[in-house]
C-alpha positions in Angstrom: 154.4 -152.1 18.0 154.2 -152.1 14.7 152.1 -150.0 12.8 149.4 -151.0 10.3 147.9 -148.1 8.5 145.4 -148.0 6.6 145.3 -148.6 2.7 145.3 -144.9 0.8 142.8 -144.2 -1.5 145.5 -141.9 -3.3 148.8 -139.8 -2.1 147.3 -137.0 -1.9 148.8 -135.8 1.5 144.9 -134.4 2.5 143.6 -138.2 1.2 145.9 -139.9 3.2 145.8 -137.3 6.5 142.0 -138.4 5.9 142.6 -142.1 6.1 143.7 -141.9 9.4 141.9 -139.6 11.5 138.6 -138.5 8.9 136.2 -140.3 10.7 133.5 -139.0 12.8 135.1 -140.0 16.1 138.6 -140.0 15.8 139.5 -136.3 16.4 136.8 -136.1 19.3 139.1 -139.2 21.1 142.3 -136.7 20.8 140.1 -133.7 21.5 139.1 -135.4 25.1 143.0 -136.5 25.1 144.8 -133.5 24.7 142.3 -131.1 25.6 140.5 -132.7 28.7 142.8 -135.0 29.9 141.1 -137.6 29.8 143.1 -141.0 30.0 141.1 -144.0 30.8 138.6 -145.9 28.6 135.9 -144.6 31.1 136.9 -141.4 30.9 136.5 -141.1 27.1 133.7 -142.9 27.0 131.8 -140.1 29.1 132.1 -137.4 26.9 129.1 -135.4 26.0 128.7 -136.7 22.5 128.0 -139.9 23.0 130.3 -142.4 21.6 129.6 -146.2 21.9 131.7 -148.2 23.5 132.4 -150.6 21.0 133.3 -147.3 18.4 135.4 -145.9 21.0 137.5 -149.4 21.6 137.6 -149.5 17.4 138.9 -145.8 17.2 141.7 -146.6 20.3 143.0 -149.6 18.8 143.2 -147.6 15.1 144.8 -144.7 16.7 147.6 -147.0 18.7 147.9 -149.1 15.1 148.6 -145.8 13.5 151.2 -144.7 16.1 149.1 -141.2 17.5 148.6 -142.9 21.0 149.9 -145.8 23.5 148.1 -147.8 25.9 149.8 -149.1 28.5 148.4 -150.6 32.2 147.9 -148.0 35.3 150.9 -148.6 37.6 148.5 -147.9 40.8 145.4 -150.2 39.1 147.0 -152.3 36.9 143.4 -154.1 35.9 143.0 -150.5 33.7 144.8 -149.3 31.2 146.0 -145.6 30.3 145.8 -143.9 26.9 148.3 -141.3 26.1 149.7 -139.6 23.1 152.5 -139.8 21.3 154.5 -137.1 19.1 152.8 -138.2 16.3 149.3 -137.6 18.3 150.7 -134.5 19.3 151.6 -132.8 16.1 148.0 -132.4 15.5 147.5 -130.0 17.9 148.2 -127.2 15.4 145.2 -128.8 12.7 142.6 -129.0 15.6 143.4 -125.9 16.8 142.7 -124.0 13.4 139.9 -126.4 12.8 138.2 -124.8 16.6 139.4 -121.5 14.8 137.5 -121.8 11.7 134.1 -123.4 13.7 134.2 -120.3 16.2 134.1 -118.0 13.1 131.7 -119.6 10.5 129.2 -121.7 13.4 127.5 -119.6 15.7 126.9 -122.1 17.7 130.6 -123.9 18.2 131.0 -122.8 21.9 134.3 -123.3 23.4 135.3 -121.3 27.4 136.3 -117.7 26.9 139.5 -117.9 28.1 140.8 -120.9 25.4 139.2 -118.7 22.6 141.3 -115.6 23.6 144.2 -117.6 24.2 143.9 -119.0 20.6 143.4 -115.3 19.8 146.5 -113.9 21.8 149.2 -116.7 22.1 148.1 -119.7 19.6 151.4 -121.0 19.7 152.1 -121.0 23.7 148.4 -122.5 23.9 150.0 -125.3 21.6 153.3 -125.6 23.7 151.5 -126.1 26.8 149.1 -128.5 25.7 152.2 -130.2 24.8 153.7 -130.4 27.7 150.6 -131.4 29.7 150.4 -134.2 27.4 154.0 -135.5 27.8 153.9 -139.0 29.8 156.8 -137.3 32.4 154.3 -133.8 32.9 151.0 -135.4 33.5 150.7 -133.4 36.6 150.7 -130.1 34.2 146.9 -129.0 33.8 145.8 -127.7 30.6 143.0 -126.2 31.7 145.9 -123.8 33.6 147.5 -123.8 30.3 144.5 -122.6 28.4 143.8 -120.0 31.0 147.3 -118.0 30.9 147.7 -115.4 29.3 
């Protein structure tokens, strides 16, 4: 697939890394992705901060245009369709993980399960390799939440 980005307001590398994931929802999509495993439109749909559906579809088919995730149909329900991410997707993990990092310290409220917080604490960038891995489309049977948990 071809990808159609959107147009840049400037080349500023923070501008354009804005133009592609700065909306409200974006991040939150890859954040239920990577983080939760979630797969299916369904799936993503249900997470606790609402999304409509008709945002969530817009964000999925601007992610896929943009390269950060595929869709492709369920082998075992080919009627639904699976979301994954790619490299691209992938090489974000780093930015959302420092973006948890700086919530946790300057919102009192940003909660997030004591064992992902002391593994960003004690092994940031094993955290990062594992949710990798879970995320490959050949190690879907890897479970992050196993990942987040080791230490």
């Amino acid at each position: 697939m071809k990808k159609r980005l959107p147009s840049k307001r400037s080349s500023c590398p923070i501008a354009c890394a804005l133009d592609l994931i700065g909306d409200k929802w974006s991040l939150v999509v890859l954040r239920d992705m990577f983080f939760l495993r979630r797969r299916y439109f369904q799936e993503l749909l249900s997470g606790n901060e609402g999304i409509a559906s008709n945002i969530l579809a817009s964000r999925l088919k601007r992610l896929e245009s943009a390269g950060m995730i595929t869709r492709r149909r369920d082998p075992a329900e080919p009627k639904r369709v699976i979301y994954e991410a790619t490299e691209m997707g992938l090489d974000l993990l780093p930015v959302m993980i420092e973006l948890m990092r700086w919530s946790m310290k300057h919102d009192p409220k940003t909660g997030a399960p004591a064992q992902f917080v002391r593994r960003i604490a004690e092994d940031r960038d094993g955290l990062i390799a594992d949710i990798r891995a879970a995320n490959k489309p050949q190690s879907r049977k890897g479970a992050v939440s196993r990942a987040a948990g080791r230490t």
